[in-house]
C-alpha positions as CSV (number, residue, x, y, z in Angstrom):
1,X,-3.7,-27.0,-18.9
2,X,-5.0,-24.1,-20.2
3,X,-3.7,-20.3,-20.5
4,X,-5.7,-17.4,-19.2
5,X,-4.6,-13.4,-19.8
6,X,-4.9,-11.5,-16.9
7,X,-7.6,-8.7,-17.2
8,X,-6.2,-5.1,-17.0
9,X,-9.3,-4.2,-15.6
10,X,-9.8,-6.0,-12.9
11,X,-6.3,-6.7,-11.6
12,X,-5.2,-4.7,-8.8
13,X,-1.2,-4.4,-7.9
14,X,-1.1,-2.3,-4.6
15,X,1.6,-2.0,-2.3
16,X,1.8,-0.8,1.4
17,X,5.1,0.9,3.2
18,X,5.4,2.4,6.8
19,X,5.3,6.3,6.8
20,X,7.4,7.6,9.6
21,X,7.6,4.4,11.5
22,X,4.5,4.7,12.0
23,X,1.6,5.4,9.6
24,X,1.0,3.4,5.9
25,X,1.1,4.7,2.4
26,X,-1.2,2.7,0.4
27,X,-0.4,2.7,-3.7
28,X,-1.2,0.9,-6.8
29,X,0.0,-0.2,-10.3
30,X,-2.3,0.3,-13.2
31,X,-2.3,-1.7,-16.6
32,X,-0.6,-4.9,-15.2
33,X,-0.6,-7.3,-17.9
34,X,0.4,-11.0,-17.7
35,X,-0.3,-14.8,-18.5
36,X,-1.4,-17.9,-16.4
37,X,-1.1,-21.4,-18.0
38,X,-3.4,-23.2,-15.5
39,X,-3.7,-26.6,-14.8
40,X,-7.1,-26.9,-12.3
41,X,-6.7,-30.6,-11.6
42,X,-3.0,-29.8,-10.9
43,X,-2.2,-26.3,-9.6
44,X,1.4,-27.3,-8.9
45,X,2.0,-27.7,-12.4
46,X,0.7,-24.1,-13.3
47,X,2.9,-21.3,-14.4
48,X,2.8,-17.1,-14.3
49,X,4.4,-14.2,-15.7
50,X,2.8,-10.7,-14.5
51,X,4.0,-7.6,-15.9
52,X,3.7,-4.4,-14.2
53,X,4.3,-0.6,-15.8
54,X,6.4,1.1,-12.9
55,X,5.5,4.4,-14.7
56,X,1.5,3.8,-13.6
57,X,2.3,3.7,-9.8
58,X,0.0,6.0,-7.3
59,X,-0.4,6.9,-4.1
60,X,-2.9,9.9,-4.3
61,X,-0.4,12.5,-4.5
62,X,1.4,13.7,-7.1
63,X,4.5,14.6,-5.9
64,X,5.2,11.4,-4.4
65,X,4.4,9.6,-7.1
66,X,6.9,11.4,-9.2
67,X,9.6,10.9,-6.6
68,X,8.8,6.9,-6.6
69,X,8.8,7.2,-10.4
70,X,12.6,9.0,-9.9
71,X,15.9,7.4,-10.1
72,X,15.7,7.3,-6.2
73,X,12.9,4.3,-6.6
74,X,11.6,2.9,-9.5
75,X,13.5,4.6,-12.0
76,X,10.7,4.1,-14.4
77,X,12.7,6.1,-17.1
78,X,15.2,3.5,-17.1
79,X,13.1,0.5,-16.2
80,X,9.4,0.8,-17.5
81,X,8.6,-2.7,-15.8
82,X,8.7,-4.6,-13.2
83,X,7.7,-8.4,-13.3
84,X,7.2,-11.9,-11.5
85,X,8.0,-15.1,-13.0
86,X,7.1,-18.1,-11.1
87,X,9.6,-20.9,-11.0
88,X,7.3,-23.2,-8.8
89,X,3.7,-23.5,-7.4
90,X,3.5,-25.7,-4.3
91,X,0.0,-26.5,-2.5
92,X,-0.4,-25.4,1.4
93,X,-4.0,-27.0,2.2
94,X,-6.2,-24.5,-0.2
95,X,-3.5,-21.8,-0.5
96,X,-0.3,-22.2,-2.8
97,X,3.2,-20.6,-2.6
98,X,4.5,-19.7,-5.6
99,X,8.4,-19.0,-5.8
100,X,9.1,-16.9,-8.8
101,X,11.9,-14.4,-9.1
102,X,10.7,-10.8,-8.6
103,X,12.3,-8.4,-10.8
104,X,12.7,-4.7,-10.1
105,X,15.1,-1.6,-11.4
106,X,16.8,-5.1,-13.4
107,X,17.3,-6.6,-10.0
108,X,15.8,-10.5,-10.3
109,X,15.4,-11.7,-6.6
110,X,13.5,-14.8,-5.4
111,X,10.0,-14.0,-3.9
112,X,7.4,-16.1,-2.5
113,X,4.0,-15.5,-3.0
114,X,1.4,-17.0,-0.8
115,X,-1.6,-16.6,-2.8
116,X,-5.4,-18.4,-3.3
117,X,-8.0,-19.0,-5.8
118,X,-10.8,-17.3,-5.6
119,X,-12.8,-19.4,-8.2
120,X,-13.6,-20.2,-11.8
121,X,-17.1,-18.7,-13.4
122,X,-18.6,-18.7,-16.5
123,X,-19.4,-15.0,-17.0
124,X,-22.4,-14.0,-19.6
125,X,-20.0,-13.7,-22.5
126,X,-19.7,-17.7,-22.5
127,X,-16.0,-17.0,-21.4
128,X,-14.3,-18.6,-18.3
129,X,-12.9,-15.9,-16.0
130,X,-10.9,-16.9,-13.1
131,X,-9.7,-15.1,-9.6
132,X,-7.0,-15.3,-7.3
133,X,-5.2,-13.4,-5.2
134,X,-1.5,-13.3,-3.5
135,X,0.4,-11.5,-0.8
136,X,4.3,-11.1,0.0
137,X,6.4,-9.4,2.2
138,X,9.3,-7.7,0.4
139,X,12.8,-5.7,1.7
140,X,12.9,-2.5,-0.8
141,X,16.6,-2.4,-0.5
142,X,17.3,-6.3,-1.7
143,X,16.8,-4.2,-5.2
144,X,18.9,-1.3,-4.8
145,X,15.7,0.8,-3.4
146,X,17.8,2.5,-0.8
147,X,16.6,5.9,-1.0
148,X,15.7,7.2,2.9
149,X,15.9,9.8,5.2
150,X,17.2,9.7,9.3
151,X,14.0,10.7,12.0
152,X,15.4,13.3,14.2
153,X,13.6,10.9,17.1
154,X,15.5,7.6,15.3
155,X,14.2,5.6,12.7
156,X,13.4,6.0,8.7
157,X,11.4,7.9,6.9
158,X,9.7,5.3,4.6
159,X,10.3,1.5,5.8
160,X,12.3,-1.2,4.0
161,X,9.7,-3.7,4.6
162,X,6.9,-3.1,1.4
163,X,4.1,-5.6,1.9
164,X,2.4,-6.5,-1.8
165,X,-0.7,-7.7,-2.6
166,X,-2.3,-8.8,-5.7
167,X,-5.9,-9.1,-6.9
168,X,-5.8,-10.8,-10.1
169,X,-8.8,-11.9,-12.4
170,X,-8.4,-13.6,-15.6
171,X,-9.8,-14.8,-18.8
172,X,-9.4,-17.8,-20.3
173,X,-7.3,-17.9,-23.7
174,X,-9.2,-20.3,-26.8
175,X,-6.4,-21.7,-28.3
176,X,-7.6,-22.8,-32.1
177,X,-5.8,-26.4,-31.9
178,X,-8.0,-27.6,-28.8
179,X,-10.9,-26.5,-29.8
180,X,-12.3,-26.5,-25.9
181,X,-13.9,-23.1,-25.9
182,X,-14.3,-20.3,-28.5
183,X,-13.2,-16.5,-27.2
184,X,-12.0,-13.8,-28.8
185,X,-10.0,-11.4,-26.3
186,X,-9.9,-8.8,-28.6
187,X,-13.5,-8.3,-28.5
């Protein structure tokens, strides 16, 4: 088992919601942070915790933005984060579903996340970096995210279903008492 920090960078958090019944809004989350203890001989034994800075979420326009940030989403005032905490990783074939509890506005609900490694390299800095990435279908309103408005023709305004992907890449963490690999994240 070893413990790898996900890499602000090169994580992506994006999101995707029906617009009018019809169209999508695409966003993102910037500056997710988290930790993977990752066991490669034994997936199912692995663990995550992702944080994610609700204040960072975009869409490409502002004034949405703000409004998801509001009260009537987010809330980002009151709840700077949202996060995932797995609870279990289970192998399907080459994929894995990972049950975690999903946490949003203070709201912990069970999620599943159907996700996949995408491999383990050594990069040029002598480090390990590893990729995955993991999908889940979400209802907004299981965490109080209520806030809509009536079509004239029937229908909502922005859908309840929220479909979430994640493209994570991480780095692995030396830990001084194994001695297995000498990195310093800081640098």
């Amino acid at each position: 088992m070893s413990t790898w920090q996900l890499d602000t960078a090169h994580t992506v958090v994006s999101f995707t919601a029906k617009h009018m019944m019809i169209t999508k809004v695409r966003g993102i989350f910037k500056g997710v942070t988290g930790t993977i203890d990752f066991n490669e001989a034994d997936p199912a034994s692995s663990s995550v915790e992702v944080t994610i800075p609700s204040g960072t979420i975009e869409t490409g326009m502002e004034p949405r933005d703000s409004h998801l940030r509001s009260a009537d989403f987010l809330d980002a005032e009151n709840h700077p984060t949202l996060t995932f905490v797995s609870r279990g990783i289970a192998p399907q074939g080459d994929r894995w579903a990972i049950k975690g509890d999903l946490t949003i506005r203070g709201v912990a609900r069970p999620v599943v996340l159907d996700a996949a490694p995408l491999g383990v390299v050594t990069g040029m800095d002598g480090r390990r970096h590893a990729g995955f990435e993991a999908s889940a279908r979400i209802r907004r309103s299981e965490w109080g995210l209520g806030w809509n408005v009536g079509l004239e023709a029937g229908g909502w305004l922005v859908s309840d279903e929220i479909v979430i992907e994640l493209e994570v890449a991480a780095d692995e963490v030396a830990t001084a008492a194994s001695g297995d690999r000498v990195a310093d994240l800081a640098a």
